[in-house]
C-alpha positions as CSV (number, residue, x, y, z in Angstrom):
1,X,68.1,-3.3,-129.4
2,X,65.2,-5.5,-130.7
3,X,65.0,-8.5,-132.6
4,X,63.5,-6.7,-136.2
5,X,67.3,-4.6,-135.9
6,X,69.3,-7.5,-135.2
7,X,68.4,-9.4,-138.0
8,X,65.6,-11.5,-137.4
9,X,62.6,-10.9,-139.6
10,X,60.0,-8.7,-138.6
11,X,56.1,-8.4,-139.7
12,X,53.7,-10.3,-137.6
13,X,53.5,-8.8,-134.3
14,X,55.9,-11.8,-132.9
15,X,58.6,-9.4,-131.9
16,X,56.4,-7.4,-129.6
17,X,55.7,-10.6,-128.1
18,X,59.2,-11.8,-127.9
19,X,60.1,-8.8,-126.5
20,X,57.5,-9.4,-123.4
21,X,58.4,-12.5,-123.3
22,X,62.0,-12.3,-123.1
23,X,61.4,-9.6,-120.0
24,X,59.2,-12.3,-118.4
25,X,61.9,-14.8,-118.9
26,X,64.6,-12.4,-117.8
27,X,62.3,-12.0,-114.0
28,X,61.9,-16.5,-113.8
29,X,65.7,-17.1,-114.7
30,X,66.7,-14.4,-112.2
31,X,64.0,-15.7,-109.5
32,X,65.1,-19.4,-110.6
33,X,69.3,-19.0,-111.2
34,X,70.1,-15.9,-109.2
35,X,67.2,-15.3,-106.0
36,X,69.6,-15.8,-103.6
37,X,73.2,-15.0,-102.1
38,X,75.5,-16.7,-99.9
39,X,76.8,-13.8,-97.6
40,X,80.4,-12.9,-97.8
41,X,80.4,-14.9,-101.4
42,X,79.7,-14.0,-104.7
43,X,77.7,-16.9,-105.2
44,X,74.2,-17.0,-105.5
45,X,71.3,-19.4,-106.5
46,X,67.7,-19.5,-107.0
47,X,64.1,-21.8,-107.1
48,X,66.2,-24.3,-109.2
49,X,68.6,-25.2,-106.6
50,X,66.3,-25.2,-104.0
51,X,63.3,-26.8,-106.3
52,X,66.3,-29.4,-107.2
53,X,67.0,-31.2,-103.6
54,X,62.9,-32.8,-104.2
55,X,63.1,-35.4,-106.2
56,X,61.3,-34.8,-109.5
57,X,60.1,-31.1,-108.4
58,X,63.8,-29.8,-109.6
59,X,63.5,-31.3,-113.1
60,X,59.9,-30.2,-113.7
61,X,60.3,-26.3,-112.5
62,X,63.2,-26.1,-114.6
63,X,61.8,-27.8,-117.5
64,X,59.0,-25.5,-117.9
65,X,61.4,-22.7,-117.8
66,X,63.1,-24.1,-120.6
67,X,60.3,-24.7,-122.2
68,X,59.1,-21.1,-122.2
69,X,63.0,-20.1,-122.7
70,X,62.7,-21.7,-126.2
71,X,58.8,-20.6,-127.1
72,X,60.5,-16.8,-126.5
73,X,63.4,-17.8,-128.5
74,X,61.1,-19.0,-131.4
75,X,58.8,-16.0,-131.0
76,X,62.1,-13.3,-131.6
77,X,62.9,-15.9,-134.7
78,X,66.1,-16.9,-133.0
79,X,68.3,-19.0,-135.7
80,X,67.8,-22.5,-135.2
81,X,71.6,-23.1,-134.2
82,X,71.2,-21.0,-130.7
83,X,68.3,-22.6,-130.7
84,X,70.2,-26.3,-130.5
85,X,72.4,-24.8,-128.3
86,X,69.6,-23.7,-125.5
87,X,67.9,-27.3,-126.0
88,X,71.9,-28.6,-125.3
89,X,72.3,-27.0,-122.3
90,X,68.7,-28.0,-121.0
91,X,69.6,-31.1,-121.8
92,X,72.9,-31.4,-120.3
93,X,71.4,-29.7,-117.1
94,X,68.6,-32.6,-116.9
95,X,71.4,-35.5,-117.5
96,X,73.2,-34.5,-114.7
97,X,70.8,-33.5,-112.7
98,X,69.3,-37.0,-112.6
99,X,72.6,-38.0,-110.5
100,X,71.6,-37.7,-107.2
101,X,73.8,-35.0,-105.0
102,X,76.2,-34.3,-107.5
103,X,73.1,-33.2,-110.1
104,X,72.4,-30.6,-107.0
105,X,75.8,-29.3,-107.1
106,X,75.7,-28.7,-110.8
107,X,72.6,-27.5,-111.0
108,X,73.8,-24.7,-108.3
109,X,77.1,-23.9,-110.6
110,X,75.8,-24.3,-114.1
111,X,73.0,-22.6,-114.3
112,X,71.4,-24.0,-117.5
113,X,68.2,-20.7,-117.3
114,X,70.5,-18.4,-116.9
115,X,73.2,-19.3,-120.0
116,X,70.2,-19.5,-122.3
117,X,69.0,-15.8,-121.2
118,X,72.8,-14.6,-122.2
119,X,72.2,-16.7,-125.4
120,X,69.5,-14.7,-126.0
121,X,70.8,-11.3,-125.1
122,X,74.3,-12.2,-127.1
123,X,72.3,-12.6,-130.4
124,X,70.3,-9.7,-129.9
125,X,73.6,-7.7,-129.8
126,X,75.5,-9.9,-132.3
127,X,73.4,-12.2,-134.0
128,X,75.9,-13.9,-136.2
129,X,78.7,-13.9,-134.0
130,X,76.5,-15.7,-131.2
131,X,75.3,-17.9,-134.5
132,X,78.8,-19.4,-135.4
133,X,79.6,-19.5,-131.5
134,X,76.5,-21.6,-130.8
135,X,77.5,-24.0,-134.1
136,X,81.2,-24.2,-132.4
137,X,79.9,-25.3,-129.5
138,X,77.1,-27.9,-130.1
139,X,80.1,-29.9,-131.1
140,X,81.0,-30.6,-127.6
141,X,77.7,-31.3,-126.7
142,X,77.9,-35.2,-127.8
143,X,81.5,-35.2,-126.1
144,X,79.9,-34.3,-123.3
145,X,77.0,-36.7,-123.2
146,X,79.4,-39.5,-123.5
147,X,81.6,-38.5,-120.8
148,X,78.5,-38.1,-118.6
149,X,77.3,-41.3,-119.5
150,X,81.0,-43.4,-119.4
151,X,81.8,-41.6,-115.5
152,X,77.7,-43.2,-114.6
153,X,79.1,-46.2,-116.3
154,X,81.8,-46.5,-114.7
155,X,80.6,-45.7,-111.1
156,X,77.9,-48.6,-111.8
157,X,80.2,-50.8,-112.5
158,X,82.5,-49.9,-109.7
159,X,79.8,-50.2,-107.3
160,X,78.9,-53.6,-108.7
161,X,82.2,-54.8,-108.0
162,X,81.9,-53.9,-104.3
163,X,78.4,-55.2,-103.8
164,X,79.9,-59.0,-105.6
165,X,83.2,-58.6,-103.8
166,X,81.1,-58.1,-100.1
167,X,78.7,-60.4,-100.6
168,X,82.0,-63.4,-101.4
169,X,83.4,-62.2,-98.6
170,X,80.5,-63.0,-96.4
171,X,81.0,-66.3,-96.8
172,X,85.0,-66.7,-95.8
């Protein structure tokens, strides 16, 4: 199905380039999400993961996919909700993927590309369904933030405990 029959507007030319543009996203999130399988698993990752365990190289890759992810999304005149949505789960992917070693791990199950494809395929199949699903759920994108940002907290802390308790004890 394309965008002018699912309900977006139609008229400039923008859907033909949506439309190549969503089939080039659909080859990077599968090269960057889904490249590679663990034998004997169903499991399987991509350039993220890999991109992910150099410092900085991870977060750059992935942002650039987003980037384009959203410039398609604008080009098939996805509704501003999804659109939150896709920028929450890029976001939420780049949080916790500044946490070293357990940002790898997430970035290896959540697969931030690879939701905002489905996004994009759900509202060209059902685009106000996959509207009032994306507004349901940017409300546990601030719930989420803070409990990222309380567990960091509180592992800072904790740590700064055991630094100050060590460094008394070196002296009994």
């Amino acid at each position: 199905m394309d965008a002018s029959s699912s309900g977006s507007p139609g008229g400039d030319g923008g859907d033909d380039s949506g439309r190549r543009g969503l089939a080039r996203l659909r080859a990077l999130t599968m090269l960057f999400d889904q490249a590679f399988g663990i034998p004997g698993t169903r499991f399987r990752f991509g350039l993220d993961a890999l991109f992910g365990l150099v410092p900085g190289l991870g977060d750059l890759a992935g942002g650039l996919v987003a980037v384009y992810a959203l410039q398609v999304a604008r080009r098939l005149r996805v509704p501003v909700e999804i659109q939150a949505h896709m920028l929450s789960n890029i976001a939420l992917d780049a949080l916790v993927g500044t946490v070293p070693l357990i940002g790898d791990v997430f970035d290896f199950v959540f697969k931030a590309q690879t939701r905002n494809l489905a996004l994009l395929d759900d509202w060209l199949k059902t685009p106000h369904a996959t509207a009032r699903r994306s507004k349901r759920g940017l409300i546990l994108i601030p719930a989420a933030i803070v409990l990222v940002f309380a567990t960091l907290t509180f592992i800072g802390i904790w740590m700064l405990f055991i630094l100050f308790h060590w460094l008394f004890t070196l002296g009994s």
